[in-house]
FITOR-229481 format. One record per residue: x negated, y negated, z of N, C-alpha, C in turn; residue in one letter. Coordinates in steps of 0.001 Angstrom, whole numbers, padded with zeros to 6 digits, always signed. Atoms other than C-alpha are relative to their C-alpha. Layout:
BEGIN
XYZXYZXYZA ...
% end
This chain:
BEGIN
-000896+000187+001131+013588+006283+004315+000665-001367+000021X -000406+001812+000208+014917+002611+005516-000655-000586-000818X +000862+001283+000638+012212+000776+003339+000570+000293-001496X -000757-000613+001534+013530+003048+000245+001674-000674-000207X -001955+000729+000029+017394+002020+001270-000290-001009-000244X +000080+001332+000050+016298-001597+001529-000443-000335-001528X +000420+000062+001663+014643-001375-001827+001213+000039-001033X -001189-000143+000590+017380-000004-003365+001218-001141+000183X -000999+000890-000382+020260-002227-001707-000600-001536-000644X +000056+001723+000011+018083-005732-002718+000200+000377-001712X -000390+000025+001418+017789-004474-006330+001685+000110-000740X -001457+000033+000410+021443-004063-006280+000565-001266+000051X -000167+001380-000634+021832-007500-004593-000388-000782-001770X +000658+001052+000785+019913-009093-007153+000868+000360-001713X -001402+000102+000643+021982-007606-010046+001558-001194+000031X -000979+000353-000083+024720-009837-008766+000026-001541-000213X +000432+001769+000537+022507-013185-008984+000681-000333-001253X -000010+001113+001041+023662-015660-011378-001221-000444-000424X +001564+000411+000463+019982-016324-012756+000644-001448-001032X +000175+001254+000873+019500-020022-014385-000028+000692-001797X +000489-000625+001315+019457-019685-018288-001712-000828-000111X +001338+000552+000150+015934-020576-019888+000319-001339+000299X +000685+000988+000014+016621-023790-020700+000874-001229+001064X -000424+000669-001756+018579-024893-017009-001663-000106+000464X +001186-000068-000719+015155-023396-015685-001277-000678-000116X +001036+000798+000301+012774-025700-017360+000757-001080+000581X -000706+001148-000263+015505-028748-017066-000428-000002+001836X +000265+000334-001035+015208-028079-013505-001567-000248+000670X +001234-000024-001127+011483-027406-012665-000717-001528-000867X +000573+001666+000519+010623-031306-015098+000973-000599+001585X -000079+000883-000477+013000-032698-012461-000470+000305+001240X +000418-000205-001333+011465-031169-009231-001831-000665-000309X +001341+001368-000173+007683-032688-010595+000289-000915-000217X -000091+000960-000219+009109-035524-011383+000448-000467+001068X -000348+000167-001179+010277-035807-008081-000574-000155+001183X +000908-000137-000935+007399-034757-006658-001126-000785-000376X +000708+000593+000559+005384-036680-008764-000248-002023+000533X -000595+001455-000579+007361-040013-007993+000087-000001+002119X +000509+000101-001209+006782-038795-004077-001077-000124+000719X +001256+000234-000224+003257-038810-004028-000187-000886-000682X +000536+001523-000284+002823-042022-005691+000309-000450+000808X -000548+000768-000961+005281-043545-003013-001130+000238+001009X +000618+000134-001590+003656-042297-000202-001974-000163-000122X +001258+000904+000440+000065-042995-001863-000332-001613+000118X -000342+001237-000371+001292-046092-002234+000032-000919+001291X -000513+000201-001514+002559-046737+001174-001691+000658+000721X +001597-000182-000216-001032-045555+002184-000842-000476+000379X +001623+001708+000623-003312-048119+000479+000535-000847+000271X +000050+001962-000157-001186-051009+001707-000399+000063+001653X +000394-000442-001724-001451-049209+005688-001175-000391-000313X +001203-000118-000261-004849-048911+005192-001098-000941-000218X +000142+001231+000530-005244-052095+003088+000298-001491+001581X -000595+000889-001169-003584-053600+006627-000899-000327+000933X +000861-000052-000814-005490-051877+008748-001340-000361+000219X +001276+000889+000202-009228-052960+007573+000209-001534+000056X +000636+001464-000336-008261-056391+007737+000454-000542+001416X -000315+000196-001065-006679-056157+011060-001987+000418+000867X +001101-000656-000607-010036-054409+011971-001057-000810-000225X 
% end
């Protein structure tokens, strides 16, 4: 019967969330790819000049 209590108790839990409205929840997930977007060019970036280094060291 614990897995039933636990069931019960998170759906109660979660009742108590503050949930994002819709349009927080878009606002936020444009700035997490752009974020992530602008982190994988950087480190793309940072990459091709290593690697750009390394062949002519080589």
């Amino acid at each position: 019967m614990k897995i039933v209590d636990y069931l019960k108790e998170t759906r109660a839990e979660l009742k108590h969330v503050a949930w994002p409205s819709r349009k927080q929840a878009i606002a936020y997930t444009i700035v997490v790819i752009a974020i992530s977007l602008l982190t994988a060019a950087y480190l793309g970036a940072f990459d091709y000049v290593f690697t750009s280094l390394l062949k002519l060291i080589i």
